[in-house]
N, C-alpha and C positions, 0 to 999 in steps of 0.2 A: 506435643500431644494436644494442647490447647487448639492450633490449625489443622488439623485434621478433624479434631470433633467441629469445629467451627464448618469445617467443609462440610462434611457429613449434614451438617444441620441448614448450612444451605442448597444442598442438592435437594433434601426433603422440600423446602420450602418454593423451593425454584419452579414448582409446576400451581401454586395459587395465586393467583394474581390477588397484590394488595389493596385492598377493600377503601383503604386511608394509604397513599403512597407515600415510602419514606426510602423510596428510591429502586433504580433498575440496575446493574447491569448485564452486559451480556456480552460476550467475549469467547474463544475460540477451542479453552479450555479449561476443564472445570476448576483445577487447584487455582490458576489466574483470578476467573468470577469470585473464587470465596475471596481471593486475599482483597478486591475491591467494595466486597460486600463487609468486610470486616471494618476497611477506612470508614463507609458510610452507616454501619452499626454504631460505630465507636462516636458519632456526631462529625468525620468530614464530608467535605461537600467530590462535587463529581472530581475535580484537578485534585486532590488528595490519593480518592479511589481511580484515578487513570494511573497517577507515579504506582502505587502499590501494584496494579494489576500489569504497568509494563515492566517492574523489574522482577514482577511473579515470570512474567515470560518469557525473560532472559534466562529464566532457571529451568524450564519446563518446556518451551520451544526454544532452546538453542539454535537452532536450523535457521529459523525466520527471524529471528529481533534480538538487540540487546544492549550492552554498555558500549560494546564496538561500534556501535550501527550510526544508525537518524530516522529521523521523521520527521512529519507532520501530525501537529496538534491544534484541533480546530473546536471553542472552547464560544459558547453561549452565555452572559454569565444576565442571570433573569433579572436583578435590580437596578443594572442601567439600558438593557436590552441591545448591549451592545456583543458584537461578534468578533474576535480574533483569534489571529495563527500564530501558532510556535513553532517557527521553523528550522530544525535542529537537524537540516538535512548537512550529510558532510561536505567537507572545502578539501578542494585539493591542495597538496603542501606548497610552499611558498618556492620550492627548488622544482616544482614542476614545469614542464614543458610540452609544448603541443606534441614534438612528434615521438615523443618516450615510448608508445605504442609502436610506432613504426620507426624506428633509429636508423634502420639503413634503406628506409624506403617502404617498406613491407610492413604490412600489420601482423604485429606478434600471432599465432596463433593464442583464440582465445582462452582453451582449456588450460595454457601454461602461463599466460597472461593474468587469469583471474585467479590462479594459484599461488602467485607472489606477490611479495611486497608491494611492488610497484603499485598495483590495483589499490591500496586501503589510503583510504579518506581518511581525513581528521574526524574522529567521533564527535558526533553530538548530541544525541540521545540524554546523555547523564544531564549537561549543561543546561539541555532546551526541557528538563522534567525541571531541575532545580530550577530553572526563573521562574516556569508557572507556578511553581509551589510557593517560592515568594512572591511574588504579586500579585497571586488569586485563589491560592491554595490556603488551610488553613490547619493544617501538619507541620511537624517539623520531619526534614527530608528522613531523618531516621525512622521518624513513625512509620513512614510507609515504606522503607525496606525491611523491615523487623519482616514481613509475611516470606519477602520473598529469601530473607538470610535464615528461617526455619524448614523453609520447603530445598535448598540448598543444602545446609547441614541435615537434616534428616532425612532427604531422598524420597524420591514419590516414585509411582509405580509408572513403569516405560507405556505410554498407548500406542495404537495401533499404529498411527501415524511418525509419531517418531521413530520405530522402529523399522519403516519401511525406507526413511527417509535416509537412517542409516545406511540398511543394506542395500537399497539404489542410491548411494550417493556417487556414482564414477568415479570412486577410488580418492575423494575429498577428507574421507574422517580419515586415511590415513597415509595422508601423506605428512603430516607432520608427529611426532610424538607424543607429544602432549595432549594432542585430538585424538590418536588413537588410544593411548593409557585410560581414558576419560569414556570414549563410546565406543571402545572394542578391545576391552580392556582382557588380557591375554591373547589379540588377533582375534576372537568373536565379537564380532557384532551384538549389541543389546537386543534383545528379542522382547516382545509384545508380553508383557506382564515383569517384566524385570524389573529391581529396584536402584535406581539411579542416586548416586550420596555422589556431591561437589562442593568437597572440603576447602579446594582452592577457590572457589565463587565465592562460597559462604565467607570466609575471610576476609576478600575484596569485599565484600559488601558491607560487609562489619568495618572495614576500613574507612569506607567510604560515610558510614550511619556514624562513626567517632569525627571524622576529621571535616567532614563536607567534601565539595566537588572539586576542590584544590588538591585533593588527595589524590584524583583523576589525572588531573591536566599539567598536574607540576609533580616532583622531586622524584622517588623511585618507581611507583609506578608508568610515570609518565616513560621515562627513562627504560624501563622496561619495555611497554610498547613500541619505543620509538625501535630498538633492538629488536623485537619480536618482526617489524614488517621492514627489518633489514634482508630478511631471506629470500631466497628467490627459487624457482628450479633450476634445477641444473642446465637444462637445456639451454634456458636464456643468460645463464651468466651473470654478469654487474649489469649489465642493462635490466636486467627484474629487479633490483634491489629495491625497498623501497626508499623513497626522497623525504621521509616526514620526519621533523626534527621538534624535541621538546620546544621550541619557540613556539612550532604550529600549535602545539597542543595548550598550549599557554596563553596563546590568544585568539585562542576560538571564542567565536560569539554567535549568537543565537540573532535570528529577526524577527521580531514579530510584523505578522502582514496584515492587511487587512482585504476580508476573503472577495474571492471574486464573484458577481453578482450578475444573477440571470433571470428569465421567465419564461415560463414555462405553460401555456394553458392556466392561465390565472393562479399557476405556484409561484412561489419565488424559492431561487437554489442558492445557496451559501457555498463556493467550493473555492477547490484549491488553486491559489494563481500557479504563475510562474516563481519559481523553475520545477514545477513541474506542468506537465501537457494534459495532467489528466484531466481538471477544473475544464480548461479551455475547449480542448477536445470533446465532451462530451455535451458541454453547453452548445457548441458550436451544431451537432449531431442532434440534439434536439431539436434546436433552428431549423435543420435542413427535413426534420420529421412534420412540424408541426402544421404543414399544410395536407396531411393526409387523415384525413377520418378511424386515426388506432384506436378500438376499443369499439367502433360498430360492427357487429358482426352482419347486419344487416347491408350493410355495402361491401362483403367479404372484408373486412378489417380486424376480425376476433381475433384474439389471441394464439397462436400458432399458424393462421391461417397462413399461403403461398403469398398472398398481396403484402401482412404484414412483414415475413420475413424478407421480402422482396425491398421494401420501404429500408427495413432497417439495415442492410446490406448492404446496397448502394449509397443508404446517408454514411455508414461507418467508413467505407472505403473513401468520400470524399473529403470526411472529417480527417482521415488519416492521412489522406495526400498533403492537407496544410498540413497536418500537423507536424512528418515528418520535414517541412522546408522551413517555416515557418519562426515553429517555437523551442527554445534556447533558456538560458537565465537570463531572465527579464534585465539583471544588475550589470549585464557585461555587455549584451545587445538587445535594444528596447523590441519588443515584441508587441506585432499591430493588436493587439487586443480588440482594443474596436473595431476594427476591420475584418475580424473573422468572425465578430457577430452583427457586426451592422445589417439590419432589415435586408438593405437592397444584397447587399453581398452575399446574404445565407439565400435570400430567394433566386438570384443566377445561379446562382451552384446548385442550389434545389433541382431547378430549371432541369438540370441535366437528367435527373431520374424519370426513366421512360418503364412504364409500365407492363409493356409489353418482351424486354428483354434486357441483356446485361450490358451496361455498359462499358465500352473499350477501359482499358486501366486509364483511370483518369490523373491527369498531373494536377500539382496543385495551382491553386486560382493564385490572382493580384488580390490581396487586399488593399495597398497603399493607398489607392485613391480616396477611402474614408477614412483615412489617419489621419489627424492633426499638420503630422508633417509624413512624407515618404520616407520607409526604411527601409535597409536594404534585409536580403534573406537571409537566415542562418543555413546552416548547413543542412545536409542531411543525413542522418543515420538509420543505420539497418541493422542490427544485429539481437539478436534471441535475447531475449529477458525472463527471468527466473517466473516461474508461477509462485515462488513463497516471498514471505511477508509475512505482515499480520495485522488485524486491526480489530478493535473492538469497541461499543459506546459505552456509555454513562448516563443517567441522570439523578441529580440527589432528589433530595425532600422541598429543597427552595425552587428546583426547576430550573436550576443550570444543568451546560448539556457540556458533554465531551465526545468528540469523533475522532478516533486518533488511529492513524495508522504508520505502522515504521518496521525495519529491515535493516537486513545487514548486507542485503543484492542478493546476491545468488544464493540460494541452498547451502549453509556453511559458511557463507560469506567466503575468504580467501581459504580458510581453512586451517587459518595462522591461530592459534591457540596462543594467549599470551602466558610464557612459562610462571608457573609459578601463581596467577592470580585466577587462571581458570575462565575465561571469558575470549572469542571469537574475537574477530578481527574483521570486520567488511572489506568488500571488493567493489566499492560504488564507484569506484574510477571508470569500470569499464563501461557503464554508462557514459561517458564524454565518447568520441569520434576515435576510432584506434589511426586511423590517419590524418592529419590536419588539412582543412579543406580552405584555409582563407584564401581568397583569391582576391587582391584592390582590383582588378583590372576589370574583374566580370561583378565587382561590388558587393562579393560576399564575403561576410563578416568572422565566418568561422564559429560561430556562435556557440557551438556545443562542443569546438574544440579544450583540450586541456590549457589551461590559464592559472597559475599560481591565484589562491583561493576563491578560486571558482567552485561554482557548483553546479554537479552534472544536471543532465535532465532527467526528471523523472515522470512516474504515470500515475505516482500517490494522488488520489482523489477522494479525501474525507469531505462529508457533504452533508448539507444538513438543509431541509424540507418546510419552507415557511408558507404561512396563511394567515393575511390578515396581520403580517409584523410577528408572530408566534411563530414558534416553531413546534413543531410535530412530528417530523422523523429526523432521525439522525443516524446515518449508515458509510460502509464502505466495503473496503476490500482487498485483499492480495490478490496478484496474479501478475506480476510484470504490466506489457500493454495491453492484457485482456481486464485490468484494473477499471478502466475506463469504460470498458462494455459491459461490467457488472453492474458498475452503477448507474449504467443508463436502463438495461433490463429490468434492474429494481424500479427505478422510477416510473418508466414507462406500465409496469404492473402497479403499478401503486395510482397514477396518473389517469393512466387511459383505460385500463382493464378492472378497475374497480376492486382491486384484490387485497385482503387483509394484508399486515406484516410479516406473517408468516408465510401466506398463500407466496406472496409477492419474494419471500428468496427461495422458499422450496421449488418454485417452478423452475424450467429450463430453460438455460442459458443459450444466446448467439452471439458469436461471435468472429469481427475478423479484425484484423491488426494492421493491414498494408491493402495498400491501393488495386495492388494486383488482384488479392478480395477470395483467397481460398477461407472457406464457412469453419468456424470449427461451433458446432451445437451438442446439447444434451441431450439426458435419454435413458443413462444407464441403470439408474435406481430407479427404485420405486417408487420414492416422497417425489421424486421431480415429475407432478402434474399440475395441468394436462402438460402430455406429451405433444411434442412434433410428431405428427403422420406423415403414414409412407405416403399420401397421398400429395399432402404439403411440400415432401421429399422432393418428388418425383417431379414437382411444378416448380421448383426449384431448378431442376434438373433443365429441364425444357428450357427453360427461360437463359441459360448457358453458366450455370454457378458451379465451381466446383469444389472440393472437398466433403464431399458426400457419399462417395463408394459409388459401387456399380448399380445401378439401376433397379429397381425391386429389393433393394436389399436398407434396412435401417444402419444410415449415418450419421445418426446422432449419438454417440456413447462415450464422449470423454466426461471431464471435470473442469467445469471454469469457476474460479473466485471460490471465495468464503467470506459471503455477507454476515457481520451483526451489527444489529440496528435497536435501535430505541426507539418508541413513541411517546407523546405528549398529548392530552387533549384539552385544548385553552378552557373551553367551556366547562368542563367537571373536575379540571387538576388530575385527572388520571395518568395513568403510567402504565406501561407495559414495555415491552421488550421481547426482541426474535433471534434465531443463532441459528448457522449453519449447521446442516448436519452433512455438509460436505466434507468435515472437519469435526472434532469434539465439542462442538457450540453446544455453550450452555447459558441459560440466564438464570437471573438471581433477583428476587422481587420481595423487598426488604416491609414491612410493615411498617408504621412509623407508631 
């Protein structure tokens, strides 16, 4: 009863900005924002109200994140002005092997692939919230599940989004029984207003609030998981089973990193290294921009214009060609880092973008030459990546910041419900290569092949906006590899275009993922202005881009990302904070 009026009273409060800030957040949806507004009522700081708001999520977006899953957590803390990551992305188990994807040569199909065992990673999510909450947090781990073990036990009402998420899920919430008992519970799907109660969560969680993270990773629950992603489809047989054994879960461990560092037009960006692409990726994509005048409209560079989206289209597709050769876990095969941002090497690549038309699908460049020492490439991967995830920031009353974004893969993650404690199961395996690609002969390393505690590649890019050594936004994203083009679209509106926090995610998104360079852009709502014009379209069109529909006709109408973000302003201690409304984004602007 207490978090619901609690709620209630920060949706009221959620649209005044605090006069004296005693903190932000802003997160994807609303029962989540209260439970983070309650850590930092209550006197915790941001890494308090991040634990609270991510195991709010595993209760409320099942679909996107939770105790199965990982992430990245990327954490400001304002008294020694120091920046790091908590990298709680999963490993794969110790009995893993490169070609488990492909056993007789072939790569599994993947709809039967990412529905078994085989696909789930060792969790880290629990592990990588419990170290930041001792080493920088100032809760005990129980305090901040209490929000999310009452929204659990007493059920919140289904929104729009998860209820779609259900009924499109291609037959995921029920393929196993425990997933359907839960979100289709007599074979109907949960529908938009429904009241969702998850008595077996609730009790994990309770479990977890009595015993700590040992209660996770070691004795029955472990023991239970390791059974839960013993199953497979039928189709694929013991080759779906999964390989994770109480050992793995026993000794998982977390890294903390320290973030990858860029500039930007006299910004400085804080992002995500390796193993994930997205930090790199996008820094890189900045490089390959920053010789074009974005944000003059007077040399046709406005926002929306044909020139800017021309610029941004051809830098993504070449940022993507590295990316896909390139970048791997940095821990298994070292990844040129300097080399994909060095001056000379972003300006030849640059070099390529001719303004008069599109260029041929580009391969990707050499870095080596500006490495330290030459290395060889990892592999390459192609395959569809989920649009869900979740992410959402933080900042308290001292002016520590949190960007944290985490998942469980796909939509569902496997779909493995673990019996009995009520909590998903990830499929982050299928992010590694479904076929093994090392090759000594030709000097590739294999790098995004499967590797006994390895860890796949991902596109997570929590990122955070400095000036001056301060920092001032802090944002990110879902979407698979359109993760990367989120936050550069933000940046780029916040950078080039002069556009508030808010201006800066409601606008519309561009996006492409592969070198080949089909466009996917926005359009379809209302709040995403300015729009792309048919006229912008259309010169688009000319210039030989496609994935824009027929001629005359508006191609911009999907959905990319769901940006929340926080602000700081050095100079007055202000605060504020922005939320998708691609999504139930909400913020929460605490008084102090």
């Amino acid at each position: 009863m207490f978090f619901r009026a609690f709620l209630a009273l920060c949706l009221l409060s959620s649209s005044v900005l605090a006069a004296a800030p005693g903190g932000v957040v802003a997160v994807s949806h609303p029962a989540a924002a209260a439970a983070g507004a309650r850590m930092l009522a209550a006197g915790g700081n941001a890494v308090d109200a991040a634990a609270a708001v991510q195991f709010a999520l595993n209760v409320v977006e099942p679909q996107s994140s939770g105790i199965g899953g990982g992430g990245f957590m990327m954490i400001y803390l304002a008294k020694t002005g120091e920046t790091v990551i908590v990298d709680s992305r999963e490993r794969a188990p110790a009995a893993a092997r490169a070609d488990q994807f492909a056993p007789d040569g072939l790569p599994m199909p993947f709809a039967l692939a990412s529905t078994s065992g085989l696909a789930v990673g060792v969790p880290g999510t629990l592990r990588g919230v419990d170290t930041a909450l001792k080493r920088w947090g100032t809760q005990p781990l129980a305090a901040t599940l209490a929000p999310a073990i009452e929204l659990a036990g007493r059920g919140f009402r289904v929104n729009r989004f998860l209820a779609e998420d259900i009924a499109n899920d291609d037959g995921r919430t029920a393929l196993q029984p425990e997933t359907a008992a839960v979100f289709r519970p007599g074979g109907v799907p949960l529908a938009e207003g429904g009241w969702l109660v998850q008595p077996d969560l609730a009790k994990t969680l309770k479990l977890i609030a009595a015993k700590g993270p040992n209660a996770f990773y070691r004795g029955p629950l472990a023991r239970a998981i390791v059974k839960a992603q013993q199953r497979a489809r039928s189709e694929l047989g013991e080759a779906g089973r999964g390989r994770m054994t109480t050992a793995d879960l026993a000794r998982y461990e977390v890294a903390i990193r320290t973030p990858l560092m860029g500039r930007y037009r006299g910004w400085t960006l804080a992002t995500m290294p390796p193993p994930s692409s997205g930090g790199l990726t996008m820094l890189e994509t900045l490089g390959l921009l920053e010789r074009f005048p974005l944000g003059d409209a007077a040399q046709g560079y406005g926002f929306g214009s044909a020139k800017t989206l021309h610029a941004m289209i051809e830098a993504m597709r070449l940022a993507f060609a590295d990316r896909a050769v390139w970048i791997g876990d940095d821990d298994a095969a070292p990844v040129p880092r300097t080399g994909l941002l060095h001056p000379d090497y972003v300006a030849a690549r640059s070099a390529l973008i001719q303004s008069d038309g599109r260029m041929d699908t580009p391969q990707a460049g050499d870095p080596t030459p500006w490495e330290p020492a030459a290395r060889p490439a990892p592999a390459t991967r192609a395959r569809a990546e989920s649009p869900h995830t979740t992410h959402f920031a933080v900042v308290d009353r001292w002016g520590n910041v949190v960007t944290y974004t985490s998942t469980i893969e796909y939509t569902w993650g496997s779909g493995i419900m673990v019996p009995g404690y009520g909590f998903l199961l990830n499929n982050e395996l299928t992010d590694f290569n479904f076929a093994p690609t090392a090759d000594a002969a030709a000097g590739n390393p294999g790098a995004n092949d499967v590797a006994p505690g390895k860890r796949p590649r991902s596109s997570m890019a929590p990122t955070m906006l400095f000036r001056d050594g301060k920092p001032v936004y802090a944002y990110g994203s879902p979407g698979g590899a359109t993760i990367i083009n989120s936050v550069l679209n933000v940046t780029l509106n916040l950078v080039d275009h002069g556009m508030t926090l808010q201006q800066a995610i409601d606008a519309p998104r561009l996006s492409v993922t592969h070198a080949a360079g089909r466009v996917s852009c926005e359009g379809g709502q209302a709040f995403m202005q300015p729009g792309f014009g048919l006229a912008a379209q259309e010169a688009l069109r000319r210039l030989g881009h496609a994935g824009l529909g027929e001629a005359g006709t508006d191609g911009c109408g999907q959905t990319i990302g769901s940006v929340q973000a926080v602000s700081l302003d050095p100079a007055t201690g202000g605060q504020d904070g922005a939320a998708d409304r691609r999504r139930e984004g909400t913020v929460v602007r605490l008084r102090r």
